[in-house]
C-alpha positions as CSV (number, residue, x, y, z in Angstrom):
1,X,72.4,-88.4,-268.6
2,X,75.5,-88.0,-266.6
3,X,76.3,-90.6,-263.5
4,X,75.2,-88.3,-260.9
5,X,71.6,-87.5,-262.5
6,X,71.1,-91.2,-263.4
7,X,72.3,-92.4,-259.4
8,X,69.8,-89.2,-258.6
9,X,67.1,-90.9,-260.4
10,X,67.3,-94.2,-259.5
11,X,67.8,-93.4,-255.9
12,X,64.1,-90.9,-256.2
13,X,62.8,-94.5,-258.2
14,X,64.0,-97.0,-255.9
15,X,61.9,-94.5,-252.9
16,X,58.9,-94.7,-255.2
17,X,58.9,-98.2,-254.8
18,X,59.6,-98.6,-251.5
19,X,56.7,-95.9,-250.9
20,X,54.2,-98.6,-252.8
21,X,55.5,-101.3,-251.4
22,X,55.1,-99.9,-248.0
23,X,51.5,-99.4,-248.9
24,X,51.3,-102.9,-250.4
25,X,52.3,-104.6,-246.6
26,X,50.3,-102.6,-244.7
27,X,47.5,-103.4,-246.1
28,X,48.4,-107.4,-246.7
29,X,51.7,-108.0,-244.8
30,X,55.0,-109.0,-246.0
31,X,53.5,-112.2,-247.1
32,X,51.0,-110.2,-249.9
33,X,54.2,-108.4,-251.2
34,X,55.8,-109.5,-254.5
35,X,58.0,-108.1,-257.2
36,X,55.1,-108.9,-259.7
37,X,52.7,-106.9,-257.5
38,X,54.8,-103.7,-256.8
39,X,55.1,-103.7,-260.6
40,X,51.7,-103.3,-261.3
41,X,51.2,-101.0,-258.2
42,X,54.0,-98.8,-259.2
43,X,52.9,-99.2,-263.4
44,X,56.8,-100.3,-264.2
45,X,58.3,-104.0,-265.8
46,X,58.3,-106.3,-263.4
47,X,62.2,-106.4,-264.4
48,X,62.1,-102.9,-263.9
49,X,61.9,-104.0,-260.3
50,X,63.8,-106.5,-260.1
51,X,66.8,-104.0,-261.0
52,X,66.2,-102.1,-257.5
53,X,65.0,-105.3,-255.5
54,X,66.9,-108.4,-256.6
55,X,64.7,-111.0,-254.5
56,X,60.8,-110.9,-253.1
57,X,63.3,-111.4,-249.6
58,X,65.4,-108.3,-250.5
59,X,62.2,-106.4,-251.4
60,X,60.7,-107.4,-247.6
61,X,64.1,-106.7,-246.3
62,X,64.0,-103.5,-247.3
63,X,60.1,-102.7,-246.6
64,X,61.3,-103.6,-243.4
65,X,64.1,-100.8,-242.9
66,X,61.7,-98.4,-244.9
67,X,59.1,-98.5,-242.1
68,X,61.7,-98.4,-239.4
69,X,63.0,-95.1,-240.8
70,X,60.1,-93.5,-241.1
71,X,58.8,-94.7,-238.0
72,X,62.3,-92.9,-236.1
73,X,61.5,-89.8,-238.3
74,X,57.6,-89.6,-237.4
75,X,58.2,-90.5,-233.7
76,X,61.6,-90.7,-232.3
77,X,63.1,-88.0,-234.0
78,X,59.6,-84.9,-233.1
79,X,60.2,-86.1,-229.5
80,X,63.7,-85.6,-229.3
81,X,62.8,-81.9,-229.3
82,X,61.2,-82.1,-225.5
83,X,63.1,-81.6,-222.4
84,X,64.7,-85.2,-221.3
85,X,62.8,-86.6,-218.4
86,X,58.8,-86.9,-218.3
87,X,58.4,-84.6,-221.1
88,X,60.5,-86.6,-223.9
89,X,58.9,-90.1,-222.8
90,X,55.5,-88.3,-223.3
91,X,56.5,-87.0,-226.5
92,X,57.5,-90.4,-227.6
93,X,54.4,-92.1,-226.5
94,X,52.2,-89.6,-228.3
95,X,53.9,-89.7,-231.6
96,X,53.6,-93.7,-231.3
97,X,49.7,-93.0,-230.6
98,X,50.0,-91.1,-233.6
99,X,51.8,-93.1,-235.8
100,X,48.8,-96.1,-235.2
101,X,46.5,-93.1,-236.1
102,X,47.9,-92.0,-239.1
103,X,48.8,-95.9,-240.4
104,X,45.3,-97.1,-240.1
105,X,46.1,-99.7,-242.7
106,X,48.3,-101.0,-239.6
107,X,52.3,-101.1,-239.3
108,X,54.3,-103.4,-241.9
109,X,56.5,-103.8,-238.8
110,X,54.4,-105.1,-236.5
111,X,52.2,-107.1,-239.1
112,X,55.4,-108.9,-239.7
113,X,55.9,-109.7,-235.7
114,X,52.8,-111.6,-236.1
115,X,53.6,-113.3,-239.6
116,X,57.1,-114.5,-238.6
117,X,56.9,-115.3,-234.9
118,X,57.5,-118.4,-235.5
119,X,59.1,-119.2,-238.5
120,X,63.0,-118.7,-238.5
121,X,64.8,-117.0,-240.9
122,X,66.6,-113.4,-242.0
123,X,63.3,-111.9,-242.1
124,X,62.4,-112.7,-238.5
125,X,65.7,-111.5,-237.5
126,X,65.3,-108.6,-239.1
127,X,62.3,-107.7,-237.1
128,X,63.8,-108.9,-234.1
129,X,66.4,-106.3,-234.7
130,X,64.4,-103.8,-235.2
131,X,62.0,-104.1,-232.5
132,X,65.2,-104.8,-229.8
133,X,66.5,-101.7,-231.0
134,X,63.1,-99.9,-230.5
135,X,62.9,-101.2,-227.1
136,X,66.4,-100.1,-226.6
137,X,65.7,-96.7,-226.8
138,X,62.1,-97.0,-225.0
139,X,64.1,-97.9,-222.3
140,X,67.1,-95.1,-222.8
141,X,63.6,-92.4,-222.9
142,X,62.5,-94.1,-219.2
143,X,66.3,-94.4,-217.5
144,X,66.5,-90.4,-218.3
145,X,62.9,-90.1,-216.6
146,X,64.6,-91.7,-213.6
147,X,67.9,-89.9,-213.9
148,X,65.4,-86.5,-213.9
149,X,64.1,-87.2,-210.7
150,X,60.9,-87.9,-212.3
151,X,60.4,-91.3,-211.6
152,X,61.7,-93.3,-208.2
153,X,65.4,-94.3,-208.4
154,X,64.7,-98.3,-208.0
155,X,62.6,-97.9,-211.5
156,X,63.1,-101.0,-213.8
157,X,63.4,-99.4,-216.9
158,X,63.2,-102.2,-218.9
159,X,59.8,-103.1,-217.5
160,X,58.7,-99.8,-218.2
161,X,59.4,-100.3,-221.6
162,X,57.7,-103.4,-221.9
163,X,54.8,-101.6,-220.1
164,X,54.6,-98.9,-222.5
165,X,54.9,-101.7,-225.9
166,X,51.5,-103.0,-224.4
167,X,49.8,-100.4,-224.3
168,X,50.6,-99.8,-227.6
169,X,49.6,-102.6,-228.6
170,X,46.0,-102.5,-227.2
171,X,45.6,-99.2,-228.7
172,X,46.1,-100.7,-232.1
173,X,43.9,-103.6,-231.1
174,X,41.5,-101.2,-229.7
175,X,41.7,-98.3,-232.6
176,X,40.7,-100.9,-235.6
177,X,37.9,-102.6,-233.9
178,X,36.7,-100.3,-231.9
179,X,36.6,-96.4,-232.1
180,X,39.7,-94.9,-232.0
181,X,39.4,-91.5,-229.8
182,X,38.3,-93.0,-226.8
183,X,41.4,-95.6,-227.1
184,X,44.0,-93.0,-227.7
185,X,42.1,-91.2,-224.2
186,X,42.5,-94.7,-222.5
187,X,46.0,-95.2,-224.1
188,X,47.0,-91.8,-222.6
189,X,45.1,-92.2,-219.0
190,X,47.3,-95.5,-218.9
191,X,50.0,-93.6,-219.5
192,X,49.9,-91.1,-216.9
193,X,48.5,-94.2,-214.4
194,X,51.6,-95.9,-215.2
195,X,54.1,-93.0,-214.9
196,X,52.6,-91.8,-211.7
197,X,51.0,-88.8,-212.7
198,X,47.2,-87.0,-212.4
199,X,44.7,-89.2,-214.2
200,X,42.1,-87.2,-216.0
């Protein structure tokens, strides 16, 4: 096997991991995930593993990058495709909805807000990263609703933001404990209260 084909490979194996592992922490957060337990979920050595993950840290590390990349591919990156303004900060806010939908096992990321809160360390910084960056761009989506003449000029866009990550959040609450259509309607009738248009 030439260098190329054997990088090819271990790049499609170290994915395959990160797909189970991913699985793994939804399910039991970042705290259920071990090398020893992505071995026997992925049927490889438990050195095996270790080759692509050289920690249980690096593994969470890197569980944690995983679900931010395909959350920007399943959310961020479809809504990039609507008209800036109103549109796009729909777009967004549906794919999120979606995202909770399609997850139900829940979101390694946010599973891990609630796991390391409070405990310092390169994992919570990690997810405090990630989730300023998210709100970054919440934020960026809202400012171009404003700059669109779709929202008031005096708009705080960070608080719109903020607005928006809550009502995310009760639609997770709401879509595993309770059922989950008439949370997404709710979720998007809070929307459209919130951003000043018709409610339904």
């Amino acid at each position: 096997m030439n260098r190329l084909a054997a990088t090819r490979k271990g790049v499609a194996t170290r994915d395959a991991l990160l797909d189970h592992a991913y699985a793994i922490a939804a399910a039991q957060g970042l705290e259920g995930l071990s090398l020893g337990e992505l071995a026997r979920a992925a049927g490889m050595s438990k050195s095996g593993v270790f080759a692509h993950f050289g920690s249980r840290e690096d593994l969470q590390l890197a569980v944690l990058d995983h679900a931010a990349q395909r959350f920007t591919e399943e959310v961020l990156v479809p809504a990039l495709r609507a008209k800036r303004g109103h549109a796009r900060l729909r777009a967004i806010f549906v794919g999120w909805l979606d995202w909770v939908r399609d997850n139900r096992d829940g979101c390694p990321i946010l599973s891990a807000a609630i796991e390391y809160d409070g405990r310092p360390g390169i994992l919570r910084e990690r997810i405090v990263a990630l989730q300023t960056r998210w709100r970054s761009e919440l934020r960026r989506a809202v400012q171009m609703t404003i700059d669109a003449g779709e929202l008031p000029p005096d708009t705080d866009a960070a608080q719109v933001g903020f607005e928006l990550f809550g009502l995310v959040l009760a639609y997770h609450h709401d879509a595993r404990l309770f059922e989950i259509e008439p949370a997404a309607q709710q979720s998007l009738r809070a929307f459209d209260r919130l951003l000043g248009r018709p409610v339904s």
